[in-house]
Each structure stands twice: as C-alpha cells, then as structure tokens.
C-alpha positions in Angstrom: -41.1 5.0 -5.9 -41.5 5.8 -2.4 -38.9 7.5 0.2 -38.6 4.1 1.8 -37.7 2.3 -1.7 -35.2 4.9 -2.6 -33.5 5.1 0.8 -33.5 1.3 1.0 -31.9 1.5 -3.0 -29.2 4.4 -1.9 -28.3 2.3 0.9 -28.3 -1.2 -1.0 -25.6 0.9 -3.6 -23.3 2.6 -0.5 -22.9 -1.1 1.0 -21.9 -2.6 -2.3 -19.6 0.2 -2.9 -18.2 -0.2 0.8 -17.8 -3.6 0.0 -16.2 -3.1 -3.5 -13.1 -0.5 -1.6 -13.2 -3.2 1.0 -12.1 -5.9 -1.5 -10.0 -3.4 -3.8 -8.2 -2.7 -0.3 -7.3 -6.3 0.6 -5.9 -6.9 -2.9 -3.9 -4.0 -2.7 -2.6 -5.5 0.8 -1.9 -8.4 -0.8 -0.1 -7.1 -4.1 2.4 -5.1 -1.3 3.1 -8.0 0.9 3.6 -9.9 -2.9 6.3 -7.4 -3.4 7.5 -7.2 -0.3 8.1 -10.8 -0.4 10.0 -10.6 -3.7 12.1 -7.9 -2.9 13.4 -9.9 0.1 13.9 -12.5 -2.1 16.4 -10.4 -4.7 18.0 -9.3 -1.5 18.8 -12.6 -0.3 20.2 -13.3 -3.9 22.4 -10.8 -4.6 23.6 -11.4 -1.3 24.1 -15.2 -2.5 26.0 -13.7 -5.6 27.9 -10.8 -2.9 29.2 -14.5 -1.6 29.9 -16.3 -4.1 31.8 -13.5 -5.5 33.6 -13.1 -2.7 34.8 -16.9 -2.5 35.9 -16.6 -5.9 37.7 -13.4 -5.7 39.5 -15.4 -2.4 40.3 -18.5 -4.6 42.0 -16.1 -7.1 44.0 -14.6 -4.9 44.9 -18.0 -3.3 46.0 -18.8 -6.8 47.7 -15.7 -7.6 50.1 -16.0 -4.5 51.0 -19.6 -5.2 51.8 -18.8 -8.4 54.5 -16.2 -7.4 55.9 -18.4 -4.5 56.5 -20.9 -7.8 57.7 -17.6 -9.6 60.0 -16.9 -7.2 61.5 -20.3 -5.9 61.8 -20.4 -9.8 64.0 -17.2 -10.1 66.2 -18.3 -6.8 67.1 -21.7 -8.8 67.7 -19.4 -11.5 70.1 -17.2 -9.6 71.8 -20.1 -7.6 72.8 -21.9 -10.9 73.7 -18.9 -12.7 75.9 -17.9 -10.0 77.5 -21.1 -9.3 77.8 -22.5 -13.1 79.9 -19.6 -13.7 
C-alpha cells in the first residue's frame, strides 16, 4: 500500500469520525431541547395544580365563613328566645 493509499484511508476514517461526533452532537442537542421542552411542561402543570389549589383553598374558606355567619345568626336566635321565653 502506498503513502497515497494510506493517507487517502487515514483521511477517509477522520471524516467519518468527524461526521459520526457531528451526528452524536445534534442528537445530544436534540435530547436537551427534549428536556427542556418537558420541564417547561411540568412547570406549567404544577403551576395549573398551584391554581387549582388555590381556588379550592378560596371556596373552602368561602364555605367556612358562611357556615359561621349561619353559626352565629343561629346562637343570636338562641340568645333572643332564651332571654325573652324566660
């Protein structure tokens, strides 16, 4: 084999392995955009859920202070006939 042959070899296998990191490189791009992509995704739901908790938590409360404005007109009644029965 002549120097020719085996430069023209050596070369032929430094392209493909150029070519090979090349490719390796762009998946790995890829792969991190993929995850990128997904981890704005889980932010965007557990803000959903941040909400929706939130709401809930605000519907409780709304619930909770009706139910001692009942309490309470209840214990007036209470009071007013107690007094005035006796």
């Amino acid at each position: 084999m002549g120097m020719k042959d085996k430069a023209g070899k050596t070369q032929g296998q430094a392209k493909q392995k150029m070519h090979e990191g090349q490719q390796q490189a762009q998946q790995r791009g890829q792969q991190a955009q993929q995850r990128g992509e997904q981890a704005a995704q889980r932010g965007e739901q557990a803000a959903q859920r941040g909400q929706q908790a939130t709401q809930e938590r605000g519907r409780q409360m709304t619930e909770r202070g009706r139910q001692n404005i009942d309490d309470t007109e209840r214990e007036m009644r209470d009071r007013f006939d107690q007094d005035y029965d006796a």
